[in-house]
N, C-alpha and C positions, 0 to 999 in steps of 0.2 A: 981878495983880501978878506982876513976874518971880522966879521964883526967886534964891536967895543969888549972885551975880558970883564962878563959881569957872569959875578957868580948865579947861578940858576937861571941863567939865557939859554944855555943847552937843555936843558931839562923843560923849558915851557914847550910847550905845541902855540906855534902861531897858523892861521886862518891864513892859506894866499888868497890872493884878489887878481884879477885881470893877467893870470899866466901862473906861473911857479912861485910865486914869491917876490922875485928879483932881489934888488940889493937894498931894498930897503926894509924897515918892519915898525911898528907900532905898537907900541905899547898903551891900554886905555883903562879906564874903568866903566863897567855899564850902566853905570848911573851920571858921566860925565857929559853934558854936551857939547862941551868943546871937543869932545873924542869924538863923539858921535858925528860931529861936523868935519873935523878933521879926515875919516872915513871917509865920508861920503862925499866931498870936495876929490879925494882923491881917486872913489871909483868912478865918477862924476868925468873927469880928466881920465879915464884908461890908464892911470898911472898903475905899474907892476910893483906890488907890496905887499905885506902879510900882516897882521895883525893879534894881539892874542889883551886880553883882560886880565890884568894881574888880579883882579876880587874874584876871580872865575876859576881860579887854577887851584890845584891841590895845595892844602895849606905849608907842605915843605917845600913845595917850589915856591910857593907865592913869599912867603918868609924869605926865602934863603933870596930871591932877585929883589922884595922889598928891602933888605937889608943892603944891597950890593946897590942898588938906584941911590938909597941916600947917603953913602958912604961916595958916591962918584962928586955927588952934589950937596952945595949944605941941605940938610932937610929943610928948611925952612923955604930954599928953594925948588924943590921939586914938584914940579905946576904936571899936569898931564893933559893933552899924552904926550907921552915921552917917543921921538923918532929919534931912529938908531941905523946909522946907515953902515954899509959894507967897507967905506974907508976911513970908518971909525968917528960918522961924525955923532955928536949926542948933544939933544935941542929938547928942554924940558918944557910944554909948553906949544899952544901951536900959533902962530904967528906965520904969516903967510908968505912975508918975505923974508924972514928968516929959513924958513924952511925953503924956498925958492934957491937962497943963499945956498942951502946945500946939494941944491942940486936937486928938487923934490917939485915936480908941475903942479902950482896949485892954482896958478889961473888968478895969482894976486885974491883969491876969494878969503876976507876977512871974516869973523867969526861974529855977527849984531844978534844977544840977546833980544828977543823981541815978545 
């Protein structure tokens, strides 16, 4: 199944982790911790994903998918990182059992600034 129809999803390079890719991928920023936790809960877990940094990417991809992220969700909602799976699911935000919800092993691992 294709991933969610966002404009400038084809055009990013995402990073796989733990194999090819698999069906799921992540969207983050590198200044985020909850991305950064996000990550790493799921290499942490052998989970198969890919990842890419929407502030990392060329500024006409990064436009063209920041534009298409907040046009799926209100802007005001769009929390990152954003997981986007192969049967279309899309989770702004990472919450552990939400993400579990979609099918994504996280081991119930919550996010405690500390």
């Amino acid at each position: 199944m294709p991933f969610i129809d966002l404009a400038g999803l084809d055009d990013a390079t995402f990073k796989p982790v733990n194999g090819d890719g698999g069906h799921i991928r992540v969207i983050g920023l590198t200044q985020c911790k909850h991305c950064h936790h996000a990550i790493a809960v799921l290499r942490k877990r052998g989970v198969e994903f890919s990842f890419a940094y929407l502030d990392a990417m060329p500024a006409p991809v990064r436009g063209k998918l920041l534009r298409a992220l907040k046009a799926h969700v209100s802007p005001a909602a769009l929390l990152f990182p954003v997981l986007l799976t192969d049967d279309g699911t899309f989770v702004a935000g990472y919450d552990a059992d939400v993400w579990a919800e979609a099918g994504v092993d996280t081991g119930g691992e919550v996010y405690a600034d500390a």
